[in-house]
C-alpha positions in Angstrom: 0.0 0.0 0.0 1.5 3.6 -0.9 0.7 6.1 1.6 -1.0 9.4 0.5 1.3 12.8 0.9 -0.5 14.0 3.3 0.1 11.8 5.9 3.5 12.8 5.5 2.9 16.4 5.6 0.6 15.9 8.6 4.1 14.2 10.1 5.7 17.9 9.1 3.8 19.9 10.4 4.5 18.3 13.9 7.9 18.1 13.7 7.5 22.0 12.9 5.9 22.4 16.1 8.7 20.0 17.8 11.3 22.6 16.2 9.5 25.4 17.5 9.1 24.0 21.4 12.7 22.5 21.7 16.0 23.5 20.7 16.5 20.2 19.2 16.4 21.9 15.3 14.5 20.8 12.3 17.1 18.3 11.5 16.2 16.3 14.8 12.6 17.1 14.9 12.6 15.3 11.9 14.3 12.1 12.6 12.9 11.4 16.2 9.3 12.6 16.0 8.2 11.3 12.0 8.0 7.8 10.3 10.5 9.6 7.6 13.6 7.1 8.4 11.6 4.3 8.5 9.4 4.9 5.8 12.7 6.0 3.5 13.3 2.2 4.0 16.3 2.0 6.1 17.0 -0.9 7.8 18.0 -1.2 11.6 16.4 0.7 14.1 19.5 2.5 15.5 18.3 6.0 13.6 21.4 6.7 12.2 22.0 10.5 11.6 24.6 10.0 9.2 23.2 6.9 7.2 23.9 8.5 3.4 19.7 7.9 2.9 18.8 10.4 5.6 22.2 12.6 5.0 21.0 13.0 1.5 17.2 14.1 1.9 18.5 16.4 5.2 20.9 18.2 2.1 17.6 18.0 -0.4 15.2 20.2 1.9 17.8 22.2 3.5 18.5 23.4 -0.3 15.5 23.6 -0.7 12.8 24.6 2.0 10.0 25.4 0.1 9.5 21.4 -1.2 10.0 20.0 2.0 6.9 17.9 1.4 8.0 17.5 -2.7 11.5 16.0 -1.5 9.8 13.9 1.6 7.6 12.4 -0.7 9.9 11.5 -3.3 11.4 9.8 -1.0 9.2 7.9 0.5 7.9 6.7 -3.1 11.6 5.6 -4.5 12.1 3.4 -1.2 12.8 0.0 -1.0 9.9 -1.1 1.1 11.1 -2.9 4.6 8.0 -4.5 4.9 8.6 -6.2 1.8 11.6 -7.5 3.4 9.8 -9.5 6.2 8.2 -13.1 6.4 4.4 -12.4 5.0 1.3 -13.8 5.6 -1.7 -11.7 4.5 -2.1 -9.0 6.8 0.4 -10.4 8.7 4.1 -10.4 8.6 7.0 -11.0 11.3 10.2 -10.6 11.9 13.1 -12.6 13.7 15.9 -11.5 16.5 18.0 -14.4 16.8 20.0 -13.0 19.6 17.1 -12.4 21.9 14.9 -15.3 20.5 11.9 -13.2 20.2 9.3 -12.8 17.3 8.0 -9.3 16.3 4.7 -9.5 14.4 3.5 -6.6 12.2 0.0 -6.0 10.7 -0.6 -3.9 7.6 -4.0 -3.8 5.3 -3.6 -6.0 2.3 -7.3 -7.4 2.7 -8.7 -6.9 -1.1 -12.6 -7.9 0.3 -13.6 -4.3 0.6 -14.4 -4.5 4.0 -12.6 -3.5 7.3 -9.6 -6.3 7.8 -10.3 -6.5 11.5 -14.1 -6.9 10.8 -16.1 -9.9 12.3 -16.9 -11.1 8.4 -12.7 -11.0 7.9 -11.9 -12.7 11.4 -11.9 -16.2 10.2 -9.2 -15.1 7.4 -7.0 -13.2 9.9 -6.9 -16.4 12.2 -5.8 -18.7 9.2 -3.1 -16.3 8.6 -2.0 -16.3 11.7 -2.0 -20.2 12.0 -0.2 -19.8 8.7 2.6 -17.4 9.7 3.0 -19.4 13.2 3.4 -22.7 11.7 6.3 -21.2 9.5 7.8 -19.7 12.3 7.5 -23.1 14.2 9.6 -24.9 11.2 12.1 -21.7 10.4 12.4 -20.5 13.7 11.7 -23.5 16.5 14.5 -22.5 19.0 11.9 -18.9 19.0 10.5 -18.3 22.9 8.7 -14.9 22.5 6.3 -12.9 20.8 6.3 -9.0 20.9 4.2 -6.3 19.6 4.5 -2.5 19.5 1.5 -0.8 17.9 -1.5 1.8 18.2 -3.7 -1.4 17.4 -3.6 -3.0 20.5 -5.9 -0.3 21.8 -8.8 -1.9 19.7 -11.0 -4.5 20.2 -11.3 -5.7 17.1 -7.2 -6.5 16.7 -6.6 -8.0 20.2 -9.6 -10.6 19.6 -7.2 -12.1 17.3 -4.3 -13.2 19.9 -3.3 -15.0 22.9 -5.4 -13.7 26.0 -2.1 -13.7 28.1 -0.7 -11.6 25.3 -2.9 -9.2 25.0 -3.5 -8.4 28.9 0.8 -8.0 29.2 -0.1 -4.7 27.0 1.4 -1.4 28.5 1.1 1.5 26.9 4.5 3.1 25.7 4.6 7.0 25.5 7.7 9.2 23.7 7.8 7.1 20.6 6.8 9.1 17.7 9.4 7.3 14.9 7.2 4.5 13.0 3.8 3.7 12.1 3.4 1.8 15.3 1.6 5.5 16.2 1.1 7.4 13.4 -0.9 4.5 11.2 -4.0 5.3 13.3 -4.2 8.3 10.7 -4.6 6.4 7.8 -7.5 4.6 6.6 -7.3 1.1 4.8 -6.9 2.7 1.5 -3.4 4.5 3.1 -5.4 8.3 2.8 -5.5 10.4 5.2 -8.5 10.1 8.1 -9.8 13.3 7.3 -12.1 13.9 10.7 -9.1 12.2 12.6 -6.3 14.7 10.7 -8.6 17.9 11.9 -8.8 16.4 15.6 -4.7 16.2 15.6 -4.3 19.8 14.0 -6.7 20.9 16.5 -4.8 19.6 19.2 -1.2 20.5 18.0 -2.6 24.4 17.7 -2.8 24.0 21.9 0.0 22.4 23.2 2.0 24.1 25.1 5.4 22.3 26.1 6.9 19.3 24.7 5.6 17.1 27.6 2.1 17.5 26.4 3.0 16.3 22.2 1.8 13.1 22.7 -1.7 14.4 23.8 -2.2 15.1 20.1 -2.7 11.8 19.6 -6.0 9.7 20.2 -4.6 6.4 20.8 -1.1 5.5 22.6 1.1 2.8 21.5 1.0 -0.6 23.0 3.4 -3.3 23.9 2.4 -6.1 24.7 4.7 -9.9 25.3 4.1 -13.5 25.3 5.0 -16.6 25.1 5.5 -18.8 21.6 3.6 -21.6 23.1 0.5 -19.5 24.0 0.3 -18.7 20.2 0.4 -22.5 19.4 -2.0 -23.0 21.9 -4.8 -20.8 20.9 -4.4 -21.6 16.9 -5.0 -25.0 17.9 -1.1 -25.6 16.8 1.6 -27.9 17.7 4.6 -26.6 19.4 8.0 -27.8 17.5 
């Protein structure tokens, strides 16, 4: 899915307002507060000032300002998409940290049925991809102990139906993060436009806030993360652990 250009100039004008409440520059503001790094398709999640991708677009709107959202954009569009780079399964896609043995599972739209992915009609096909990605991991990955998520989705009903219950109740909410679409995808609807009514409700909120401490007030819904164990996975697909 390609993202519209305004959600990445909604993701400017905060780090604007960042710029203009800290002394952390524009520079910064841009790197710790947008999706831009990620969604530039840099790997790693070290966010690397000085990786050539992000030196390179830093040089392209510091020449020039005025297409700060031109440059972003082209970008974003000429990337080599990192989710493309992960295990996928429908909706679903993980990846694998072999040094801590844990399992990170991501979620992105690709249901073509025209209804809502997370939907009770669409539930049946989430749970068979997720009994299809787990029974993958079981035969790629069987020395794997731990599951992890990190997203704004956790905060809906709808999405934690779909896991573990033990899972879902480790969930604490994570505050600061502003880097990926683990928080900013609650703007976008499951066509990748802009939420309209949910944009206006954000602007609204960014035109009041008064300190940094109070940024993540702008946003409806938190992030989540939530842990568990590989077995309770197995357990509620009806699978066998390896």
């Amino acid at each position: 899915m390609i993202y519209s250009e305004d959600y990445f100039l909604l993701q400017l004008e905060f780090a604007k307002k960042v710029n203009q409440l800290t002394d952390l520059g524009l520079s910064r503001a841009l790197i710790d507060y947008t999706t831009f790094y990620k969604s530039f398709g840099i790997s790693g999640w070290d966010f690397d000032i000085h990786h050539p991708t992000w030196v390179n677009y830093l040089d392209s709107i510091n020449k020039e300002p005025q297409r700060s959202l031109g440059i972003t954009y082209e970008f974003y569009l000429k990337a080599d998409r990192e989710e493309d780079l992960f295990s996928r399964f429908g909706c679903f896609s993980y990846e694998y940290d072999s040094m801590t043995k844990v399992i990170r599972i991501h979620f992105n739209n690709r249901d073509n049925s025209g209804l809502s992915p997370l939907s009770k009609e669409r539930m049946v096909e989430r749970k068979k991809e997720l009994k299809e990605m787990f029974t993958d991991i079981s035969c790629q990955h069987p020395e794997a102990e731990k599951v992890l998520g990190f997203s704004w989705l956790y905060n809906l009903d709808a999405y934690k139906r779909l896991f573990p219950k033990s899972y879902v109740e480790s969930g604490e909410k994570v505050g600061g993060w502003f880097k990926t679409n683990a928080l900013w995808g609650q703007f976008l609807s499951r066509d990748g436009k802009l939420r309209e009514g949910a944009k206006e409700k954000f602007l609204g909120r960014l035109g009041k806030v008064k300190g940094k401490d109070n940024l993540q007030e702008c946003f409806p819904f938190l992030i989540i993360k939530t842990e568990g164990e590989l077995a309770a996975f197995f357990e509620n697909l009806g699978l066998k652990s390896s």
